[in-house]
C-alpha positions in Angstrom: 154.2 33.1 4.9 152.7 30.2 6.9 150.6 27.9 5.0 146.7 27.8 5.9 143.4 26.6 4.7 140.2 28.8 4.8 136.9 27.5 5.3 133.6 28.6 6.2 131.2 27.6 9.0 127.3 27.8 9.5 125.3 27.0 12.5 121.6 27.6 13.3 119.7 27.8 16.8 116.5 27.1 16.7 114.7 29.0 20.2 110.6 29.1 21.5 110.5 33.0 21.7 109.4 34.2 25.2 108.4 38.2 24.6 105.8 39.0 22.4 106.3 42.7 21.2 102.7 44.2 20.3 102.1 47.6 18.5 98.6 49.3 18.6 96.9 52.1 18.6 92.9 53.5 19.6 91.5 56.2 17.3 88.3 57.8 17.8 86.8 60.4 15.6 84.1 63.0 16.5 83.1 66.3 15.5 84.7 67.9 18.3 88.3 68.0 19.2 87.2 67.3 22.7 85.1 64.5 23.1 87.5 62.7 20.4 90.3 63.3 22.6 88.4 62.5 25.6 87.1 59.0 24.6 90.3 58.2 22.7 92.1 59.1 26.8 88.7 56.6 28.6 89.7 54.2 26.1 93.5 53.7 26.9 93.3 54.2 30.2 90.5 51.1 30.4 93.4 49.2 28.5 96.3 50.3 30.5 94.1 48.9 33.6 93.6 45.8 32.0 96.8 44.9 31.5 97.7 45.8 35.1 94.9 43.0 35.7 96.8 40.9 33.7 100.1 41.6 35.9 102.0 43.5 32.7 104.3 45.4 34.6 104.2 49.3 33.6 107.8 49.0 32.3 106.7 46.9 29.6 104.2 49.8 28.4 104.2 52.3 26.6 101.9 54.7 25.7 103.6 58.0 25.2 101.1 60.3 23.4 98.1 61.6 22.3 97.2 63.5 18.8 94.5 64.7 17.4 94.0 66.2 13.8 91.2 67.6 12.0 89.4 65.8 9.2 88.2 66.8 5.9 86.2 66.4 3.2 87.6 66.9 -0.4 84.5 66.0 -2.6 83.8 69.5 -3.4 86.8 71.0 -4.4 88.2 73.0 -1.6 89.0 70.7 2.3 85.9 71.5 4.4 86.9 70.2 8.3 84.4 67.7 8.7 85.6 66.9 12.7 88.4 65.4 14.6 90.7 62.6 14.8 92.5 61.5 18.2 94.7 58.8 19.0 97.0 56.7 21.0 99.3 54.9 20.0 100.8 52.0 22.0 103.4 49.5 22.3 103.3 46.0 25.0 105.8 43.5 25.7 104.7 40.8 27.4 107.4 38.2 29.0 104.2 35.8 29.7 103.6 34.5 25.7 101.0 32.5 27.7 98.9 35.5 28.4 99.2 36.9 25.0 95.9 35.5 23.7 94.1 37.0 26.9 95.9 40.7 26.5 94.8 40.7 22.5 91.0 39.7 23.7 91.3 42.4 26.6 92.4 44.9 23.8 89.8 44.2 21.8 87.5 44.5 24.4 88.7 47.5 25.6 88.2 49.4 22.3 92.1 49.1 20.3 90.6 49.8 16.9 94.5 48.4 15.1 97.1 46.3 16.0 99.9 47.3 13.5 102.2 44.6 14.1 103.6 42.1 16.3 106.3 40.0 16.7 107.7 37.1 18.7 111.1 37.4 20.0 114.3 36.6 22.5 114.4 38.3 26.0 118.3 37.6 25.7 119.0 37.2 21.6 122.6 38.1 22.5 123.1 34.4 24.0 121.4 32.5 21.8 123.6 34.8 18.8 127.0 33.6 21.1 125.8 29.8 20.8 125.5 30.1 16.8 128.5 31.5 16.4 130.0 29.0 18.4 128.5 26.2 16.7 129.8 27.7 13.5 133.2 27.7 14.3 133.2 24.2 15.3 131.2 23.9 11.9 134.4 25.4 10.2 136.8 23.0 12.2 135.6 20.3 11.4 135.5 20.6 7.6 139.3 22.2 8.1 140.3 18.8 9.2 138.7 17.0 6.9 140.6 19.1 4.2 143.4 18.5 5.6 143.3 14.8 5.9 142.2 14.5 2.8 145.0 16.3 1.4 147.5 14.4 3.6 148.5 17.7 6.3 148.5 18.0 9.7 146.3 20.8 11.0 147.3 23.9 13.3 145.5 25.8 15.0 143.3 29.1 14.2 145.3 31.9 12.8 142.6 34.1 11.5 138.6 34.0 12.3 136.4 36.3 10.6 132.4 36.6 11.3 130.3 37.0 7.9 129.7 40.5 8.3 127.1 40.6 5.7 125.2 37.9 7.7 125.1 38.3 11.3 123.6 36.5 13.6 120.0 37.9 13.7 116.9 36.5 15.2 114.3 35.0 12.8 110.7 34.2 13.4 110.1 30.3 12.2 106.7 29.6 12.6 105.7 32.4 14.9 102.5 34.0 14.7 99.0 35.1 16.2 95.7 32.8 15.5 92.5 34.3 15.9 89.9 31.2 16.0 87.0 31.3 13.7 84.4 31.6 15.9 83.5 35.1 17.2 83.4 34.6 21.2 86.4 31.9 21.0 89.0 33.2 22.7 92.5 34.4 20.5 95.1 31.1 19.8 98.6 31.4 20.0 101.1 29.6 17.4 104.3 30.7 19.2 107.0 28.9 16.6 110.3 29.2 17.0 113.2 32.0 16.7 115.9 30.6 14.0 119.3 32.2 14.7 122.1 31.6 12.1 125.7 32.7 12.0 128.4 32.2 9.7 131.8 32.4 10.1 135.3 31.8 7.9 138.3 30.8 9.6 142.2 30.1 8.3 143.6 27.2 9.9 147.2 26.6 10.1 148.4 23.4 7.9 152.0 21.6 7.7 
């Protein structure tokens, strides 16, 4: 059996995210299935035209239903409907971060009553995950030779490489997030960060 050492490698990217990923929604309520519905439809479609304002390409929208549900009142025993509930939810990406703190003002504006998440993130993760686990072989080279001068060997070349499987390469937000300044009419900061990217590998190295 040829003789090998096994080591393990780690390397990190560090990227400024370019796509902000925003989930929303606008709910109205009303006593009437109707006009909830109606204003909850005014409302989206005033958003959907600011963002075309804003030059966010209709690709990177989506808005792909409406609902509406009664309401009710439980404080005297049995549910009595007490109206109507409509809503539509919504999901952005925006390739501009730079307009981000405009679009969340515009929403605002425009009647989006939450914003149930967001994140910052990698139009191509996939390059930035091939860079980290390229860095983390070289990581694992390098401490195969240092074993193996240390030990008096000469080193071969790769006979095995493995990827941590339980610890892929995976985008993480460093620092990434969405400001709102104090003041009422200031318009929304952005914090960006930076997307941390970490991949690990193990690798057997040939010795003699």
């Amino acid at each position: 059996m040829e003789q090998a050492i096994v080591v393990a490698g780690e390397a990190t990217v560090r990227r400024v995210p370019d796509l902000a990923v925003l989930s929303l929604s606008v709910t109205v309520r009303d006593k009437k299935s109707t006009a909830a519905r109606d204003e909850a439809n005014r409302r989206a479609s005033a958003i959907l035209a600011s963002l075309r304002e804003l030059k966010i390409p209709d690709a990177g929208i989506q808005a792909p239903s409406l609902t509406v549900h009664p309401t009710y009142d439980y404080s005297r025993g049995s549910p009595r409907i007490t109206g109507y509930e409509a809503a539509r939810p919504m999901t952005i990406r925006i390739a501009d971060v730079d307009l981000l703190g405009k679009v969340l003002d515009g929403l605002v504006d425009d009647g989006v009553t939450q914003v149930h998440g967001s994140s910052m993130e990698l139009t191509d993760p996939d390059a930035a995950s091939r860079e980290a686990l390229g860095g983390a072989f070289a990581a694992a080279r390098l401490r195969a030779e240092a074993l193996a001068t240390a030990a008096g060997l000469s080193l071969g070349g790769p006979i095995r490489i493995e990827e941590d499987a339980g610890d892929r390469a995976v985008p993480m937000p460093r620092g990434a997030m969405l400001r709102a300044v104090a003041a009422e009419t200031a318009p929304t900061e952005i914090a960006a960060g930076e997307v941390e990217i970490t991949a690990h590998v193990r690798a057997w190295f040939a010795i003699s």
